[in-house]
N, C-alpha and C positions, 0 to 999 in steps of 0.2 A: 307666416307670410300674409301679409295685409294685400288685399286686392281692390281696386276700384276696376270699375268699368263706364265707362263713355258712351257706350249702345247696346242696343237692347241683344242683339244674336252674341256681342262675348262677352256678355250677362248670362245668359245661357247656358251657353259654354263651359264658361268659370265654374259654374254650378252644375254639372253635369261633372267635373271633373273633380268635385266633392271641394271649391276652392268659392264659394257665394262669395260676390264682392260684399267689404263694408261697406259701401256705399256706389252710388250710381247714377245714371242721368234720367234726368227728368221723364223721359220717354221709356225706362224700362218697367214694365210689371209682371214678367214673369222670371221664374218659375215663381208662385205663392210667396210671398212674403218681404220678394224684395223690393217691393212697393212702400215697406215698413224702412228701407234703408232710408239715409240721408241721403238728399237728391243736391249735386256736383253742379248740374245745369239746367240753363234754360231758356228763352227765348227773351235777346233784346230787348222785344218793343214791351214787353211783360215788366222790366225794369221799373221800378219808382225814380221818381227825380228825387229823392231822398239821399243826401251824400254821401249819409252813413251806408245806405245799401250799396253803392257805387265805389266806394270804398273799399268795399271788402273781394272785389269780383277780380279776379286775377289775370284775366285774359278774357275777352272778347272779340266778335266779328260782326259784319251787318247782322249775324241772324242768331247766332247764340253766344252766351257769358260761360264762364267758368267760377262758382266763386270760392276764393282762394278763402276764406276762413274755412269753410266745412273742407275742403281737400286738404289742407294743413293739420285740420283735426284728426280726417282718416289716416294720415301720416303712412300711404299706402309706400312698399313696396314695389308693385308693379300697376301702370296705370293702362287699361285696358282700351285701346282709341282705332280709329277709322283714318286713313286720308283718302279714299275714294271721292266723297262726296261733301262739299262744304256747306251742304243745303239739307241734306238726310240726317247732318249728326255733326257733332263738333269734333273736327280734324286733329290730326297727330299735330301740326303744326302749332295750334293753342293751347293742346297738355304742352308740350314742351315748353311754349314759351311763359304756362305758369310753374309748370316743376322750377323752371331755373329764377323766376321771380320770387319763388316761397324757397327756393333754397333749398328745396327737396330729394330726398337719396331713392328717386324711386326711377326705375326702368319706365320707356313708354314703348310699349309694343304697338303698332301699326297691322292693326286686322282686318285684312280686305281680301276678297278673291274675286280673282277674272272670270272660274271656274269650279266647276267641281273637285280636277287634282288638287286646287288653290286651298277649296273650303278642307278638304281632307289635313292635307299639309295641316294648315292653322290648328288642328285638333291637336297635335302633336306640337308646334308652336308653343302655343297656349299652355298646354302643358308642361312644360319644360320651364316656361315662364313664371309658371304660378308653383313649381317645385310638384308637380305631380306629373310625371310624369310617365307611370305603371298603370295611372287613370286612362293619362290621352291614348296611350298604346294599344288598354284594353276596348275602346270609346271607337277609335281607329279600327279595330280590328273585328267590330260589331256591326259600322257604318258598310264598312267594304263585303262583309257576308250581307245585310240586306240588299245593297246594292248586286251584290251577285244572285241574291233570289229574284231579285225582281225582273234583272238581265235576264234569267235564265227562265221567267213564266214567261215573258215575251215572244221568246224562244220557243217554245211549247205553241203559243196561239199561232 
């Protein structure tokens, strides 16, 4: 299962879930080494007036590109994206509208939370997504005991 990711928390994730995206967006550098991926995007104004580079970019907005040669290459599977914010990160709305421009057979998951239920959910989300999902369950069920220690020192002070 081929992973990309669109932002840096389900970059993370992905890899927490033993699933490191091949590639990823310009603003992710952690965990170690996925700085060394192929970076998916980047900031408009960043662009050359070079046509060949304009060319190749599959989707963009006022504020970031998408380019469609390197996401064709990772020939991902599941593309890992945001629609909260169209200013924080490049939105579900332009993976999709490059997956169907490159003619791609790849899922676009939308990972956002309102919340903490929200962020928990997603663990499990995510994993289902990226075919791990004994990862996300175990990841789930790690997150919810710290969260219960931490509840439960509060409690105590």
């Amino acid at each position: 299962m081929t992973v990309v990711s669109l932002f840096p928390s389900a970059t993370e994730l992905a890899a927490a879930l033993g699933a490191t995206p091949a590639a990823v967006s310009h603003q992710c550098d952690h965990p170690p080494g996925v700085e060394d991926r192929p970076t998916l995007t980047g900031l408009v104004r960043d662009l050359d007036a070079d046509p060949a580079d304009l060319d190749r970019i599959a989707a963009r907005d006022d504020t970031y590109y998408l380019d469609g040669d390197r996401l064709a290459a990772a020939d991902p599977d599941v593309i890992l994206t945001q629609g909260v914010c169209a200013v924080c990160a490049l939105d579900a709305g332009l993976a999709r509208r490059a997956t169907e421009c490159l003619d791609l057979d790849a899922a676009v998951l939308d990972v956002h939370a309102d919340d903490l239920d929200d962020v928990l959910a997603n663990v499990e989300r995510v994993g289902e997504a990226v075919g791990r999902p004994a990862a996300a369950s175990a990841l789930r069920d790690d997150l919810d005991a710290r969260i219960d220690a931490i509840a439960d020192a509060e409690v105590l002070d």
